[in-house]
PDB file of N, CA, C and O in Angstrom, chain B, residues numbered from 101:
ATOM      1  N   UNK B 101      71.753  52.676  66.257  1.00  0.00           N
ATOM      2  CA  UNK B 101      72.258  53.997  66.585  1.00  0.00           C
ATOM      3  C   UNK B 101      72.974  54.563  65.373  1.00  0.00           C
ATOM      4  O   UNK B 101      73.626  53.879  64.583  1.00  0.00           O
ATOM      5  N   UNK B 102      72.790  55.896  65.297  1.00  0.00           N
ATOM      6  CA  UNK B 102      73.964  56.559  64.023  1.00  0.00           C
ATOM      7  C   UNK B 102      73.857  57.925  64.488  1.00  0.00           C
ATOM      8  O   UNK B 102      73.146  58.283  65.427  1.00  0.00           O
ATOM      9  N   UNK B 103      74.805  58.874  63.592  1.00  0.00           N
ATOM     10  CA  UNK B 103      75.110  59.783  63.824  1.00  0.00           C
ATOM     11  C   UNK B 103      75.230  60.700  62.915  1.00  0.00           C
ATOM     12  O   UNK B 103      75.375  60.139  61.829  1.00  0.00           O
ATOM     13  N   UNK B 104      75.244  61.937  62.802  1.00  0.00           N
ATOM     14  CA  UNK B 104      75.014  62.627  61.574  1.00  0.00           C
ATOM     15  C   UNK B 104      76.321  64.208  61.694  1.00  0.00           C
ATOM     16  O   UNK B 104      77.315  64.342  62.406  1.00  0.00           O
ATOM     17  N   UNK B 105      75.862  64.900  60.926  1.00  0.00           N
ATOM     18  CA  UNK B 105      76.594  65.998  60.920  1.00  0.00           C
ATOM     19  C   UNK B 105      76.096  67.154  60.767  1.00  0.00           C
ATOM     20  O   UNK B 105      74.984  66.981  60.267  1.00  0.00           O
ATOM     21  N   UNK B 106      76.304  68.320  60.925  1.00  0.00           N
ATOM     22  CA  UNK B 106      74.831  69.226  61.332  1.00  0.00           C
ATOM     23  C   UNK B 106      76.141  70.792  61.264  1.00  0.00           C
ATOM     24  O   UNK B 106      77.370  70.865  61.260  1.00  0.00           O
ATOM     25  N   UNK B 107      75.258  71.581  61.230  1.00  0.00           N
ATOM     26  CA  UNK B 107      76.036  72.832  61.289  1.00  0.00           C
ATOM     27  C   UNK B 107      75.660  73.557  62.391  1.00  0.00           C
ATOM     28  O   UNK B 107      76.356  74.456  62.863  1.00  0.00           O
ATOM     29  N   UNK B 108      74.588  73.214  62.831  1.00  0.00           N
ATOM     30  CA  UNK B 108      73.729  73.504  64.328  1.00  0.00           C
ATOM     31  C   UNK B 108      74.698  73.001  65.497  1.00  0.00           C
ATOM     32  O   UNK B 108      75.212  71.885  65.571  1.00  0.00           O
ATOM     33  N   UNK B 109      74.837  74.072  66.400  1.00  0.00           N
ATOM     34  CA  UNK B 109      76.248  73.650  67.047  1.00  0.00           C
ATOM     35  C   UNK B 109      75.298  74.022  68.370  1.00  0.00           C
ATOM     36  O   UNK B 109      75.749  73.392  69.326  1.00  0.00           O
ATOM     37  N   UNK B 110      74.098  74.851  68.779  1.00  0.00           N
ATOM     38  CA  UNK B 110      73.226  75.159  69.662  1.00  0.00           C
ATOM     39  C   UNK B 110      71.809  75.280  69.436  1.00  0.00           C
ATOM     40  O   UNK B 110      71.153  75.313  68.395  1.00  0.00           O
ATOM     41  N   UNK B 111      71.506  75.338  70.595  1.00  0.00           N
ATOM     42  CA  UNK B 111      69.922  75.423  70.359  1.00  0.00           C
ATOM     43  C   UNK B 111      69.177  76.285  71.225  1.00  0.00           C
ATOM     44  O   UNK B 111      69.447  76.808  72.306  1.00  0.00           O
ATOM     45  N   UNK B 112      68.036  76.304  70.379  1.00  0.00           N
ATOM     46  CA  UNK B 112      66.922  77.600  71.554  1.00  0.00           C
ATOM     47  C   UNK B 112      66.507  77.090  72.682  1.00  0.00           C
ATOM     48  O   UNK B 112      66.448  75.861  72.721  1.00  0.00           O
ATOM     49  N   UNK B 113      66.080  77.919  73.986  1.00  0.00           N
ATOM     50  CA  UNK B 113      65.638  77.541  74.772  1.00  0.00           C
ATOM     51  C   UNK B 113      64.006  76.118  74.499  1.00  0.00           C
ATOM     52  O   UNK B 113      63.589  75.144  75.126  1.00  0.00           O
ATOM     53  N   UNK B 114      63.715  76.672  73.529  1.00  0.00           N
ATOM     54  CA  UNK B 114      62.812  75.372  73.411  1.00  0.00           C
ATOM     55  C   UNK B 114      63.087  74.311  72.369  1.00  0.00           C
ATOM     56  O   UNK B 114      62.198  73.604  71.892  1.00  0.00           O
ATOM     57  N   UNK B 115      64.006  74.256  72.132  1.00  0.00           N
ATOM     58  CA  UNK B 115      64.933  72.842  71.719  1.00  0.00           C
ATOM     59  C   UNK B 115      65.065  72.504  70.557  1.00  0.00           C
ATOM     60  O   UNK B 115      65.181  71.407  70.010  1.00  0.00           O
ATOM     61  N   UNK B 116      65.022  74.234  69.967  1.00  0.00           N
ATOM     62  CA  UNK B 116      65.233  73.862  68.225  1.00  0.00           C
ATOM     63  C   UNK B 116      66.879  74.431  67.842  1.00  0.00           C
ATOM     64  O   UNK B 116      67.495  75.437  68.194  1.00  0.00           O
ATOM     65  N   UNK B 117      67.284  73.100  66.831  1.00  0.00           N
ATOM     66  CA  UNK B 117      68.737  73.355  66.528  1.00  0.00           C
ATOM     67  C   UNK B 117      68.918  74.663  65.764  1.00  0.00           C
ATOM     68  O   UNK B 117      68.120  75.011  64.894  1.00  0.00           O
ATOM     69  N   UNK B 118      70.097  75.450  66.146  1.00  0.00           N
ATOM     70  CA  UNK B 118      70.297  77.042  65.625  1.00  0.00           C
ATOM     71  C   UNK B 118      72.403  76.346  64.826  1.00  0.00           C
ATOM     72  O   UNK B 118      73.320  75.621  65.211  1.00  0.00           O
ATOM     73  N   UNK B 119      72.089  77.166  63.699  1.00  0.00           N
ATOM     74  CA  UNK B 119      73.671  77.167  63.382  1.00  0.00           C
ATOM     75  C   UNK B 119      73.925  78.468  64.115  1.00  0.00           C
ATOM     76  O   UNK B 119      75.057  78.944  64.202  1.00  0.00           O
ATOM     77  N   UNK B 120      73.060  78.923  64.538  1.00  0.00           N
ATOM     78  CA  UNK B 120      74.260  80.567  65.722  1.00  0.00           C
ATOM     79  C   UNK B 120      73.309  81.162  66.656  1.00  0.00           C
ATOM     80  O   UNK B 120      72.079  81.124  66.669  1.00  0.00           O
ATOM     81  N   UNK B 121      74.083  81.673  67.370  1.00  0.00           N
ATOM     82  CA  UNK B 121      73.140  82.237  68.796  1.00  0.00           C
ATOM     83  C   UNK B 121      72.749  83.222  68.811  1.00  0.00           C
ATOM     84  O   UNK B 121      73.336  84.259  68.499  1.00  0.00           O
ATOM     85  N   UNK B 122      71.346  83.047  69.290  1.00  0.00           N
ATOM     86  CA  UNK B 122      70.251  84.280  68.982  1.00  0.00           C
ATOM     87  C   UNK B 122      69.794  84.855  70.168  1.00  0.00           C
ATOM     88  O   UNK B 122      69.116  85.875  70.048  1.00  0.00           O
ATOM     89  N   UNK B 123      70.071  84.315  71.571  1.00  0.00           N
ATOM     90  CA  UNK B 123      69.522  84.945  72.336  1.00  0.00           C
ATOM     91  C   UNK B 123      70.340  84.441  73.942  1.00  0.00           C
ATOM     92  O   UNK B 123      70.874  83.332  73.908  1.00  0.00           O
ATOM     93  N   UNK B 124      70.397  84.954  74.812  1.00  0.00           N
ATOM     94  CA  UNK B 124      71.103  84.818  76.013  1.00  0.00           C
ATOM     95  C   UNK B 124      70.769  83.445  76.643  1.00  0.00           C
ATOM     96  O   UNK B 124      71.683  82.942  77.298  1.00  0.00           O
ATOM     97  N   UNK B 125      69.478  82.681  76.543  1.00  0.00           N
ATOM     98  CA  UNK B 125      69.239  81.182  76.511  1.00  0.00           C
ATOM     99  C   UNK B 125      69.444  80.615  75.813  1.00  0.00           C
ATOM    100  O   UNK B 125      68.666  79.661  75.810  1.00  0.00           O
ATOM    101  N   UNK B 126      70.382  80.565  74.792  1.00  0.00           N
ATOM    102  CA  UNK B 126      70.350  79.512  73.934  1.00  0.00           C
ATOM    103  C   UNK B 126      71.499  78.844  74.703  1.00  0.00           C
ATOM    104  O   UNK B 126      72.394  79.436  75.305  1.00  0.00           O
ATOM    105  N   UNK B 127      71.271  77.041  74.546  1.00  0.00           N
ATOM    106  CA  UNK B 127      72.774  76.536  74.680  1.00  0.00           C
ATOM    107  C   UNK B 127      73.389  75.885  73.881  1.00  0.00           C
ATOM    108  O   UNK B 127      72.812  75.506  72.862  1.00  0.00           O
ATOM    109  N   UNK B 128      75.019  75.502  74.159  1.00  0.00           N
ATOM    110  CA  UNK B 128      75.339  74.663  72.722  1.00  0.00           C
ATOM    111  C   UNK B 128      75.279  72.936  72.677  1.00  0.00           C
ATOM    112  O   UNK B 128      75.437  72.329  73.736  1.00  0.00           O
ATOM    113  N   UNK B 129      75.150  72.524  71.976  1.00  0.00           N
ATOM    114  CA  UNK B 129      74.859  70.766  71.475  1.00  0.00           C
ATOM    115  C   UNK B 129      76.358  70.343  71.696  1.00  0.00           C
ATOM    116  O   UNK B 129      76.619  69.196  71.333  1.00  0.00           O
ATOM    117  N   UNK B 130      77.331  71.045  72.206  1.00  0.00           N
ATOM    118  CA  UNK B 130      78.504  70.349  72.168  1.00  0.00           C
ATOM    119  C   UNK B 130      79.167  70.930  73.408  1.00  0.00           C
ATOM    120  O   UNK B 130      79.096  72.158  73.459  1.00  0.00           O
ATOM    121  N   UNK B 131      79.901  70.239  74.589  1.00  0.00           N
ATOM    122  CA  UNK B 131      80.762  70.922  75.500  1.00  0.00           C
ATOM    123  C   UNK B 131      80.754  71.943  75.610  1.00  0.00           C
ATOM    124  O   UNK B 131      81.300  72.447  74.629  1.00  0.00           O
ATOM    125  N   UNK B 132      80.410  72.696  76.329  1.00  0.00           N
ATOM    126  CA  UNK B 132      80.521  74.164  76.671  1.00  0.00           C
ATOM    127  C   UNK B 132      81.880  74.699  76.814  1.00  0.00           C
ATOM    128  O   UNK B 132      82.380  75.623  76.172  1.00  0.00           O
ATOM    129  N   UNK B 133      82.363  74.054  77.666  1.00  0.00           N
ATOM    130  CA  UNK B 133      83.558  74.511  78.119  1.00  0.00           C
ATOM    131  C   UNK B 133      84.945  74.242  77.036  1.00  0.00           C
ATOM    132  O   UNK B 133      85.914  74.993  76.926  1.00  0.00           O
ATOM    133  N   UNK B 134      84.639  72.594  76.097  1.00  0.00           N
ATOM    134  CA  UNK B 134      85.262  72.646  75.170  1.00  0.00           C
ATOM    135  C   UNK B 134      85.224  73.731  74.111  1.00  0.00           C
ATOM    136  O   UNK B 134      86.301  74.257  73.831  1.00  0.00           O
ATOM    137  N   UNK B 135      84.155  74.126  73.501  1.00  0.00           N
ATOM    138  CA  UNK B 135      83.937  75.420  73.001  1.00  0.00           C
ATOM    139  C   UNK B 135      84.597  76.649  73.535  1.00  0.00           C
ATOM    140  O   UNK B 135      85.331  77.318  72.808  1.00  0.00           O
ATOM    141  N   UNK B 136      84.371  76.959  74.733  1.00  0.00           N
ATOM    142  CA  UNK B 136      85.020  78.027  75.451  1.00  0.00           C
ATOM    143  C   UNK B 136      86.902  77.794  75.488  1.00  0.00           C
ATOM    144  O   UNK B 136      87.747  78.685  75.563  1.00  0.00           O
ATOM    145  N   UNK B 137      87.050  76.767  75.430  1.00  0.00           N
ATOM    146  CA  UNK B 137      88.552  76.477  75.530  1.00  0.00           C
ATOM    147  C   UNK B 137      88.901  76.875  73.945  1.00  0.00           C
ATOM    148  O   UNK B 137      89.941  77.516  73.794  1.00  0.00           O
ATOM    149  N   UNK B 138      88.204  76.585  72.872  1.00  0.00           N
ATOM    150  CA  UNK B 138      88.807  76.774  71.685  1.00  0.00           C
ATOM    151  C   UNK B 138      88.771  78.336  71.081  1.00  0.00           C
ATOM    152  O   UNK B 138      89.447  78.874  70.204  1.00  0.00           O
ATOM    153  N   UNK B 139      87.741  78.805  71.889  1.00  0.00           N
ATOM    154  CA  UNK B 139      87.563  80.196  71.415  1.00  0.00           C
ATOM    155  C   UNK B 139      88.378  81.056  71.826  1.00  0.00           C
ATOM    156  O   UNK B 139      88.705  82.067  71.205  1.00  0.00           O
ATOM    157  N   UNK B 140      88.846  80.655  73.117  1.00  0.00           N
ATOM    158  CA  UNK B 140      90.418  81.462  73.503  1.00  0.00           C
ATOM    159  C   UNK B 140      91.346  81.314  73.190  1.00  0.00           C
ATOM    160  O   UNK B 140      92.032  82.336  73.184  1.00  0.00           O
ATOM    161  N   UNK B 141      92.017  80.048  72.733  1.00  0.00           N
ATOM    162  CA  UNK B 141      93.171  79.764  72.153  1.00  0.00           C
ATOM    163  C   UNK B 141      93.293  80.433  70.714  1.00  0.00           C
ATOM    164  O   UNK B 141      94.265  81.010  70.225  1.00  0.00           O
ATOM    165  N   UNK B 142      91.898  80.170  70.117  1.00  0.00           N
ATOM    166  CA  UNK B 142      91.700  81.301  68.720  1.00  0.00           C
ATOM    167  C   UNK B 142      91.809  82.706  68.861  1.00  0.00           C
ATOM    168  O   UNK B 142      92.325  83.414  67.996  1.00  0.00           O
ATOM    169  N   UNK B 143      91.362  83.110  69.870  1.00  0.00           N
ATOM    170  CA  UNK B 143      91.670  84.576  70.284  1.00  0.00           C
ATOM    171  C   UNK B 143      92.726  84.952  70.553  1.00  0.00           C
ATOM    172  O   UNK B 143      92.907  86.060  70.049  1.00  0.00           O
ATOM    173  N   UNK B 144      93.657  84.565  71.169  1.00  0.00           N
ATOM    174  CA  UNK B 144      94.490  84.612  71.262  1.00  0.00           C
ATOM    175  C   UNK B 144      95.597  84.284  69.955  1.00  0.00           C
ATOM    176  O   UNK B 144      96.443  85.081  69.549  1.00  0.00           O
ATOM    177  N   UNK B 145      95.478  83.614  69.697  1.00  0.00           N
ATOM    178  CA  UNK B 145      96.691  83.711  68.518  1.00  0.00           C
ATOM    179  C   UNK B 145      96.301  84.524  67.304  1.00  0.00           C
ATOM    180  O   UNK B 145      97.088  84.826  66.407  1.00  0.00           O
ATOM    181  N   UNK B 146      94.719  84.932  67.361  1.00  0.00           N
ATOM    182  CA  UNK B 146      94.392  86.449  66.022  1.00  0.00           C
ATOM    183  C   UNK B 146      94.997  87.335  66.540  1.00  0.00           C
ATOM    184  O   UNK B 146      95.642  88.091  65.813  1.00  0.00           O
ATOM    185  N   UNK B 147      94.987  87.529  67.953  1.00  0.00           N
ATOM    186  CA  UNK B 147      95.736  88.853  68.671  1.00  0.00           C
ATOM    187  C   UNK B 147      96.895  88.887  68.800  1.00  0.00           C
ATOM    188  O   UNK B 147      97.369  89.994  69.052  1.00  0.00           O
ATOM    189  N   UNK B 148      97.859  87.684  68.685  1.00  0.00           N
ATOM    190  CA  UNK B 148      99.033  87.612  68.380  1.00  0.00           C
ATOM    191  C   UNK B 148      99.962  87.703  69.614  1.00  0.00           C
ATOM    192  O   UNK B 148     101.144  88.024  69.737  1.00  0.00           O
ATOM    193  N   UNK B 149      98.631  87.149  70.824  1.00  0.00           N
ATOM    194  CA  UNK B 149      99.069  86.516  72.178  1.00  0.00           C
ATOM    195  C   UNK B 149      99.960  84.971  72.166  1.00  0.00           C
ATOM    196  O   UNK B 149     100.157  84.295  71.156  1.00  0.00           O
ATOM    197  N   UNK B 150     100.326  84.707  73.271  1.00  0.00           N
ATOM    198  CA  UNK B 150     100.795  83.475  73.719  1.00  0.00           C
ATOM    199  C   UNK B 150      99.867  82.344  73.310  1.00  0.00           C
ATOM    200  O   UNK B 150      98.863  82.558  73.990  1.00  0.00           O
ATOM    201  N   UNK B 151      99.615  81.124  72.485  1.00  0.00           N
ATOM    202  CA  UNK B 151      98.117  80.451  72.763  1.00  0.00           C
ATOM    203  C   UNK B 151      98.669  79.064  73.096  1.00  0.00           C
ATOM    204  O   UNK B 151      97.916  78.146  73.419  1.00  0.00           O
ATOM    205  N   UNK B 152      99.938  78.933  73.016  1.00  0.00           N
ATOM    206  CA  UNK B 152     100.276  77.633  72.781  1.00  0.00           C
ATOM    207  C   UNK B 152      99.994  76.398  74.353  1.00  0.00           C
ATOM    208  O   UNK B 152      99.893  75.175  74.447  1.00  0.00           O
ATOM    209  N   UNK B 153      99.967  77.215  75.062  1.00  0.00           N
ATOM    210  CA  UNK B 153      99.455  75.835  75.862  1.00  0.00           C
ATOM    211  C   UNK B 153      98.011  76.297  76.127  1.00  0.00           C
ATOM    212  O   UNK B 153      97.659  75.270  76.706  1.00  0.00           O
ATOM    213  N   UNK B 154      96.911  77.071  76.140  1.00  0.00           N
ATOM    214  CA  UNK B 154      95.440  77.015  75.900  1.00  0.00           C
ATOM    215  C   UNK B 154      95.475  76.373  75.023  1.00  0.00           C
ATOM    216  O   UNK B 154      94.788  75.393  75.312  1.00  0.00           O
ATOM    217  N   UNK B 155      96.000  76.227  73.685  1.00  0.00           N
ATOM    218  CA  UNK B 155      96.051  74.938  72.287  1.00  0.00           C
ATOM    219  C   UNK B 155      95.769  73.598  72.461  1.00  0.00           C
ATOM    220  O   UNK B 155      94.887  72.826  72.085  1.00  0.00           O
ATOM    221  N   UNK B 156      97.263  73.510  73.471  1.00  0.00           N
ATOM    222  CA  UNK B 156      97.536  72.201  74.012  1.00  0.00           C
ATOM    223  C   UNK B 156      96.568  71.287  75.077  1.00  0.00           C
ATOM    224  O   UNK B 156      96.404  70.070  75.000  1.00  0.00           O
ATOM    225  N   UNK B 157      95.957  72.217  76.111  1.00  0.00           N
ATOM    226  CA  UNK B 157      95.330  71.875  76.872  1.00  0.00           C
ATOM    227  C   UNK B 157      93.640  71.351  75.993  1.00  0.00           C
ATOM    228  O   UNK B 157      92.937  70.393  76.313  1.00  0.00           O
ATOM    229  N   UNK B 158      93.395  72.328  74.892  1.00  0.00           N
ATOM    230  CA  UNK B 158      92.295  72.245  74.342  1.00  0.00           C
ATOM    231  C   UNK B 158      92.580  70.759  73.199  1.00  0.00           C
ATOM    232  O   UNK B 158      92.069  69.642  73.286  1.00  0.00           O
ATOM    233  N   UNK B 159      93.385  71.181  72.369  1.00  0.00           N
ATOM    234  CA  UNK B 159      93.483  69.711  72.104  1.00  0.00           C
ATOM    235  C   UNK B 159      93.214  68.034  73.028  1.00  0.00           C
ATOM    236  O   UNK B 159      92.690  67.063  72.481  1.00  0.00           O
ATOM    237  N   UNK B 160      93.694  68.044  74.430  1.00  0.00           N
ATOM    238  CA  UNK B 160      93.594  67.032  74.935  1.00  0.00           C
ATOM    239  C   UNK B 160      92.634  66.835  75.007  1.00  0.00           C
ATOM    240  O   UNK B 160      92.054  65.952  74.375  1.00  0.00           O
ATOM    241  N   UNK B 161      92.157  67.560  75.772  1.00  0.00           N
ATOM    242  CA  UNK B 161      90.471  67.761  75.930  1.00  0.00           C
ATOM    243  C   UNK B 161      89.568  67.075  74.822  1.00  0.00           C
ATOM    244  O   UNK B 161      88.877  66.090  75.082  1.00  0.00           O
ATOM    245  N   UNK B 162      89.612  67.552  73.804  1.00  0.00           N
ATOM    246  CA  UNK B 162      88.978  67.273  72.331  1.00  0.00           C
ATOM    247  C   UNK B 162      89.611  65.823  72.569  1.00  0.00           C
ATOM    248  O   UNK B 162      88.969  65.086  73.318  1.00  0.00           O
ATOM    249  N   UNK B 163      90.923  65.277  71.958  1.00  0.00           N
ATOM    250  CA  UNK B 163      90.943  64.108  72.013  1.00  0.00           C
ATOM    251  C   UNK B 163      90.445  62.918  72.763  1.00  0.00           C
ATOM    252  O   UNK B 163      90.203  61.767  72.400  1.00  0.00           O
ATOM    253  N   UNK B 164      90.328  63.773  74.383  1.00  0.00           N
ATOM    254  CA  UNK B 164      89.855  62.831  75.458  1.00  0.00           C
ATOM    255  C   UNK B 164      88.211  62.299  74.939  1.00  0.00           C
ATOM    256  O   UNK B 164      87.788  61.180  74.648  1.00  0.00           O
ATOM    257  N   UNK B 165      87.426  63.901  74.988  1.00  0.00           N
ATOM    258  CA  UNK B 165      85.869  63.558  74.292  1.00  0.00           C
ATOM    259  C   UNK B 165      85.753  62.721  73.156  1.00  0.00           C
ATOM    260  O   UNK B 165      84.805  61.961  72.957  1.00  0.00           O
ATOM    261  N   UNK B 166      86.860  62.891  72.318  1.00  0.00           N
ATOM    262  CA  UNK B 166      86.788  61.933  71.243  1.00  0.00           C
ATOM    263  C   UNK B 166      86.372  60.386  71.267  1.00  0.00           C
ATOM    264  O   UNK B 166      85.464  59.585  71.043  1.00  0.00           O
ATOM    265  N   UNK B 167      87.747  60.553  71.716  1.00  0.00           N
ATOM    266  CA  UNK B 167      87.553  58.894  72.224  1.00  0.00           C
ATOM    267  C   UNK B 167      86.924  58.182  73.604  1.00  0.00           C
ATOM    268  O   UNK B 167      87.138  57.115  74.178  1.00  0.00           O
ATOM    269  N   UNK B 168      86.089  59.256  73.826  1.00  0.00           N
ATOM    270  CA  UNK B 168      85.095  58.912  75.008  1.00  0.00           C
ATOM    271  C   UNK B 168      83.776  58.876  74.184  1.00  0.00           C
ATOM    272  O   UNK B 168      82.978  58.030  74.587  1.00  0.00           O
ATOM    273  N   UNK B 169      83.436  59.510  73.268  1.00  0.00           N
ATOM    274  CA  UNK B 169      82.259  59.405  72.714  1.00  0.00           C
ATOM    275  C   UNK B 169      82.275  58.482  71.383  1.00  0.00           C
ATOM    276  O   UNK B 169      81.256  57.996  70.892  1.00  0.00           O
ATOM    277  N   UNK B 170      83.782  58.286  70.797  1.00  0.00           N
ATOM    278  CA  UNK B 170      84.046  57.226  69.872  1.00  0.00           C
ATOM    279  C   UNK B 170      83.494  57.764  68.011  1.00  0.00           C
ATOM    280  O   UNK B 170      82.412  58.188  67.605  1.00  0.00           O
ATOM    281  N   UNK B 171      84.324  57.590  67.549  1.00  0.00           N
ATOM    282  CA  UNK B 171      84.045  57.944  66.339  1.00  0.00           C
ATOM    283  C   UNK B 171      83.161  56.865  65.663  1.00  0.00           C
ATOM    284  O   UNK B 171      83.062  55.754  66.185  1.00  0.00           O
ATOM    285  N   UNK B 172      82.485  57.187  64.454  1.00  0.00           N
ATOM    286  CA  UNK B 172      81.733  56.621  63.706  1.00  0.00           C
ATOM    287  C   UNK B 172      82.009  56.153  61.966  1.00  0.00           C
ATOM    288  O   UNK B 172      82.116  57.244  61.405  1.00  0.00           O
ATOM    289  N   UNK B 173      82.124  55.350  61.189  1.00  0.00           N
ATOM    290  CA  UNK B 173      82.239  55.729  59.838  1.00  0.00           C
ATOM    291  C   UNK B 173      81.685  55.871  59.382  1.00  0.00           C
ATOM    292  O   UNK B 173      80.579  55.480  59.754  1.00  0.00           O
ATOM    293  N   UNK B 174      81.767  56.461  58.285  1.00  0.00           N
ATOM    294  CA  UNK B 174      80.938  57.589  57.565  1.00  0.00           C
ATOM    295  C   UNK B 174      80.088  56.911  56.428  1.00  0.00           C
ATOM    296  O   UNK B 174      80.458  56.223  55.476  1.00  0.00           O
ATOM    297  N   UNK B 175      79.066  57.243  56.750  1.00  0.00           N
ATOM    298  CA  UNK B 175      77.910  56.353  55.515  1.00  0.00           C
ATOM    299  C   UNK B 175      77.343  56.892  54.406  1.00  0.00           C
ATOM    300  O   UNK B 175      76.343  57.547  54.696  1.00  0.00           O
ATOM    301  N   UNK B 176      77.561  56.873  53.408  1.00  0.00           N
ATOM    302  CA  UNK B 176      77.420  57.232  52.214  1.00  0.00           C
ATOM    303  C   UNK B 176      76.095  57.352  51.789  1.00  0.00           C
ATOM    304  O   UNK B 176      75.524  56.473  51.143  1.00  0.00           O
ATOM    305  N   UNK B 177      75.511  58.567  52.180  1.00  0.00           N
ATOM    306  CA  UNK B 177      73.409  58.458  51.762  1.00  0.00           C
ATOM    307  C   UNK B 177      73.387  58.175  50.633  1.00  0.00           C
ATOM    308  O   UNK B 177      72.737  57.193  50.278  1.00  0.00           O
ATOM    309  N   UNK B 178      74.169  59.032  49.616  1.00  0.00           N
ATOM    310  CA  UNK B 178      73.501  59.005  48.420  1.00  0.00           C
ATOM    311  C   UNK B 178      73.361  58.273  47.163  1.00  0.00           C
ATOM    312  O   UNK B 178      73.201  58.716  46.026  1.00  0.00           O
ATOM    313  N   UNK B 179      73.452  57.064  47.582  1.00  0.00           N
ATOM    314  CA  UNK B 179      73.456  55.308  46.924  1.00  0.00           C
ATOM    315  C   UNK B 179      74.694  55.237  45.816  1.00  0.00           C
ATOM    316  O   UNK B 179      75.818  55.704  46.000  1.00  0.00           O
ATOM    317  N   UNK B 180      74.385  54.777  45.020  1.00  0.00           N
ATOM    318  CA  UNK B 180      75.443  53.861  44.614  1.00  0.00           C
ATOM    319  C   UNK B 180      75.488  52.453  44.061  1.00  0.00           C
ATOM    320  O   UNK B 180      74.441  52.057  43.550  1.00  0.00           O
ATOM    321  N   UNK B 181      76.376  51.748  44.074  1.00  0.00           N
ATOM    322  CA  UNK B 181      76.486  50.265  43.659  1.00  0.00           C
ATOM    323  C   UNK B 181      78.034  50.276  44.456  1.00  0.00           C
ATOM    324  O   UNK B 181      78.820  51.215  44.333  1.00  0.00           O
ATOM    325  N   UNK B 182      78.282  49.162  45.216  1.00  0.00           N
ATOM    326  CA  UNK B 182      79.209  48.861  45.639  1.00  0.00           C
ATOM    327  C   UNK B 182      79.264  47.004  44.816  1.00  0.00           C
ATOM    328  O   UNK B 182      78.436  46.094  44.767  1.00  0.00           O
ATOM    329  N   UNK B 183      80.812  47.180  44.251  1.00  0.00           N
ATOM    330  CA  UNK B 183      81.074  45.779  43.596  1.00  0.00           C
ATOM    331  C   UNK B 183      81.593  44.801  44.985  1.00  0.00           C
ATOM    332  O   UNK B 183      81.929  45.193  46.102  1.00  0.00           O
ATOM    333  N   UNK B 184      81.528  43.664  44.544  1.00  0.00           N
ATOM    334  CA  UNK B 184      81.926  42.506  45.725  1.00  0.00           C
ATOM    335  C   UNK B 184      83.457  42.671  45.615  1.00  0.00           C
ATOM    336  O   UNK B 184      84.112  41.712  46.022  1.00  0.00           O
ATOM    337  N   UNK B 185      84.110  43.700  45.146  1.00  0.00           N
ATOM    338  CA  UNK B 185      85.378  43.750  45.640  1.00  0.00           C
ATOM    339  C   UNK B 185      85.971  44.924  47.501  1.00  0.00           C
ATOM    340  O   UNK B 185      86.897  44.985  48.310  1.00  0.00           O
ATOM    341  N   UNK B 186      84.736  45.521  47.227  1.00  0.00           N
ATOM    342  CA  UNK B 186      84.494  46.563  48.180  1.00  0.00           C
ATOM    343  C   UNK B 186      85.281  47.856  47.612  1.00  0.00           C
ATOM    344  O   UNK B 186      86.148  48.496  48.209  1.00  0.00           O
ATOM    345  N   UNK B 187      84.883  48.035  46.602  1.00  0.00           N
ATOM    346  CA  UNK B 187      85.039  49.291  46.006  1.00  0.00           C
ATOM    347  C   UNK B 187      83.882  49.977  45.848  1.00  0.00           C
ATOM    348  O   UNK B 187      82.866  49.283  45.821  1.00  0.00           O
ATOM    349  N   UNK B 188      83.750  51.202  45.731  1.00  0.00           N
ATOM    350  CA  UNK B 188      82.638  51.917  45.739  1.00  0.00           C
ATOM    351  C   UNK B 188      82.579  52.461  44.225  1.00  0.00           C
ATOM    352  O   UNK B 188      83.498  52.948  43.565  1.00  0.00           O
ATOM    353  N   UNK B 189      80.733  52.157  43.727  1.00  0.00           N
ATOM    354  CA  UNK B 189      81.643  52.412  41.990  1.00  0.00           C
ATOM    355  C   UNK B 189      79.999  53.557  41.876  1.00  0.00           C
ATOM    356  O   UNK B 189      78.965  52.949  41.601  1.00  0.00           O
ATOM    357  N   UNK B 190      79.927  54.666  42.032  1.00  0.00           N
ATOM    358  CA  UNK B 190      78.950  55.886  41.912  1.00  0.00           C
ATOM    359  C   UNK B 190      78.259  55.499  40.885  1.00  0.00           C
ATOM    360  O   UNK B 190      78.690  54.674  40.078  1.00  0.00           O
ATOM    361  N   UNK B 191      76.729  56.237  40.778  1.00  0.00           N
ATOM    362  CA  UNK B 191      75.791  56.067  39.939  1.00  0.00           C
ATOM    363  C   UNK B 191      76.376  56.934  38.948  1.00  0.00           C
ATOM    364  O   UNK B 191      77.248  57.763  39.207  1.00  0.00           O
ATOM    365  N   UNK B 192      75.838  56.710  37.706  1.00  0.00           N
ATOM    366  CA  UNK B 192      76.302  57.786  36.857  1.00  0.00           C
ATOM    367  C   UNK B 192      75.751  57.401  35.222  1.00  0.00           C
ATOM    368  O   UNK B 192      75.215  56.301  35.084  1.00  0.00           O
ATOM    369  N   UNK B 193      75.869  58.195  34.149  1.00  0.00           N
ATOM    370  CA  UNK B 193      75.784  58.387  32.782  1.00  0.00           C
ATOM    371  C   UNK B 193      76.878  57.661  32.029  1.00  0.00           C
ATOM    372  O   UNK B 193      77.167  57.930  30.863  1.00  0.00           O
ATOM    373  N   UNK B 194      77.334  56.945  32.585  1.00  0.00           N
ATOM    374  CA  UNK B 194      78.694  56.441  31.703  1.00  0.00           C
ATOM    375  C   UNK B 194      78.032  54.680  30.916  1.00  0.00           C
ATOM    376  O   UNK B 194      77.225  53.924  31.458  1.00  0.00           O
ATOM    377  N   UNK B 195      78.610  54.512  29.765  1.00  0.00           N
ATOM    378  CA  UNK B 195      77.767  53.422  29.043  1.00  0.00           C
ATOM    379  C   UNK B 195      78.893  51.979  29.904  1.00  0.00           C
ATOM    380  O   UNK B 195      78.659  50.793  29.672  1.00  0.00           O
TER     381      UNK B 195
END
């Protein structure tokens, strides 16, 4: 199993990833409602409303999914040489 990172946050009704929404079927690849919780708390504090517990509530939320879906570490595609000290030492031009 692995996991990646993507800027595609929804998709078209026939199941291709979109970085933005193009049409009244599209849905998003991530919580709906988490989305909807963050977009108000953002709205709200550009408008220079109350946001602080929509914030709060949205934060938990996020944290709860977090650690319900579990984080991953992050894997380095683009090679390298790692020494047996576990340092990471980049490809490069250097003699």
């Amino acid at each position: 199993m692995f996991e990646y990172q993507t800027v595609n946050f929804c998709e078209s009704s026939s199941g291709t990833d979109q970085p933005a929404w193009a049409a009244d079927t599209d849905v998003g690849l991530l919580d709906e409602n988490l989305m909807q919780m963050g977009i108000v708390w953002r709205f709200k504090k550009k408008n220079g409303l109350d946001y602080s517990e929509d914030f709060r509530v949205y934060e938990q939320k996020l944290a709860n999914e977090t650690a319900r879906v579990g984080g991953k570490k992050v894997l380095d595609m683009a090679g390298g040489n790692q020494s047996n000290t576990g340092i990471y030492v980049p490809e490069g031009s250097w003699s």
